[in-house]
C-alpha positions in Angstrom: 110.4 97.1 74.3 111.7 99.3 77.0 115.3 100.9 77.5 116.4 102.6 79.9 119.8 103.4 81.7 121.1 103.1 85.5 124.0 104.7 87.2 126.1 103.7 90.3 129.2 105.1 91.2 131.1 104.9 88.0 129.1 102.3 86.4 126.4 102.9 83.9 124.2 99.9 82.8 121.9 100.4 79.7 118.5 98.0 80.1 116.8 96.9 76.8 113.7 95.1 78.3 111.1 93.3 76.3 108.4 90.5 76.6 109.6 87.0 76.8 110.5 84.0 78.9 113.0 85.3 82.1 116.3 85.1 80.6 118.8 87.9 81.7 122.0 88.6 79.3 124.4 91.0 80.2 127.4 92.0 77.8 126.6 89.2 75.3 126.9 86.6 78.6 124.9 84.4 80.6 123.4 86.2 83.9 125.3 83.7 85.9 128.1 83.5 84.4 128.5 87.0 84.8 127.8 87.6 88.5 128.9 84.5 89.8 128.0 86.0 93.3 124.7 85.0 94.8 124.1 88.5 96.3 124.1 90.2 93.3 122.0 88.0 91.4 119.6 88.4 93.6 120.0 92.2 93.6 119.4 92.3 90.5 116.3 89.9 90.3 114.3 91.8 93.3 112.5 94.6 90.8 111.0 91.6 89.0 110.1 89.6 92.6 108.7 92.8 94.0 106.2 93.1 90.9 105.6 89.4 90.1 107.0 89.6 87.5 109.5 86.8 87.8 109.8 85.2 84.2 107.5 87.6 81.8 110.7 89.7 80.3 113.6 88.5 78.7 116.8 91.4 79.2 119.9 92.5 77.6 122.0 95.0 79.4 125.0 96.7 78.0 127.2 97.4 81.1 130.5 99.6 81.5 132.4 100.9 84.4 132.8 100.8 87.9 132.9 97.4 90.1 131.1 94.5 90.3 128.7 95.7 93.2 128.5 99.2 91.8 127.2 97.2 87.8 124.9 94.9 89.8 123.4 98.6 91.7 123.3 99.8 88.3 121.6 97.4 86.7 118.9 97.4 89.4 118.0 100.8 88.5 117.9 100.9 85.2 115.2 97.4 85.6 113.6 99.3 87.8 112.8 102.3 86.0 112.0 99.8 82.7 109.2 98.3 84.7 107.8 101.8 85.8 107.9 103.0 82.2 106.1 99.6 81.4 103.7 100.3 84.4 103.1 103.4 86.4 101.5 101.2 89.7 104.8 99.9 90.4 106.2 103.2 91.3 105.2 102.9 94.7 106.2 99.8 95.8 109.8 100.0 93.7 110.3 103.5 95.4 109.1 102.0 99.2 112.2 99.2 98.6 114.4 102.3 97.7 115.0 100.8 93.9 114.1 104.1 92.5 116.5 106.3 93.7 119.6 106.5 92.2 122.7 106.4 94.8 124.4 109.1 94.1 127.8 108.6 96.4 131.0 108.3 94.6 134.7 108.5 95.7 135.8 111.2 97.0 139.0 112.9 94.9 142.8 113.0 96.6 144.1 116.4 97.5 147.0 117.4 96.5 149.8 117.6 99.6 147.7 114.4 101.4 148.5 110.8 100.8 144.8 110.1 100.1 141.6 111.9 100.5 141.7 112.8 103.8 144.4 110.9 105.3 147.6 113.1 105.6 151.3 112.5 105.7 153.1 111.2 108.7 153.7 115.0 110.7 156.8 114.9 112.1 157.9 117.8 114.6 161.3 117.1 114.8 
């Protein structure tokens, strides 16, 4: 059994992968259920169809934070790290599809005296 952990903006997913038949579970819900969005299922599936290793491990993640896109990003890490602690030869091909780097952009904080980040109040010179 592997676990590891993968970040994305502010969500952090925590992977517990072991041997088994496929099925994905994610906060104590069905995969499906829980991304209803075919993007992100798919997303998160792609470490597994990169390796062939489509139906070998059964995964529970423990997900918190963040957005729905951000979880589904963070999920895909943490998979893909579990597989190269599993196997080191998949380091290279993970890495090649950019599943190994951890994205590291986040929202940028307001300022104070500027309606958002970088946007400022209306100037008026009169």
């Amino acid at each position: 059994m592997q676990n590891t952990s993968g970040r994305r903006k502010a969500a952090v997913a925590r992977i517990y992968l072991k041997e088994g038949n496929g099925k994905i579970t994610i906060n104590h819900r069905d995969f499906e259920k829980y991304f209803p969005l075919p993007w992100h299922r798919t997303s998160i599936a792609s470490p597994f169809a990169l390796t062939d290793n489509e139906g070998k491990f059964d995964v529970n993640i423990n997900v918190r934070g963040g957005g729905v896109s951000g979880q589904a990003e963070a999920i895909r890490l943490g998979i893909a790290k579990a597989l190269v602690e599993l196997n080191e030869e998949f380091k290279p091909t993970l890495r090649a599809a950019g599943f190994m780097t951890r994205d590291s952009r986040v929202v940028e904080r307001k300022k104070s005296g500027q309606k958002k980040a970088r946007k400022r109040f209306q100037f008026s010179k009169r």
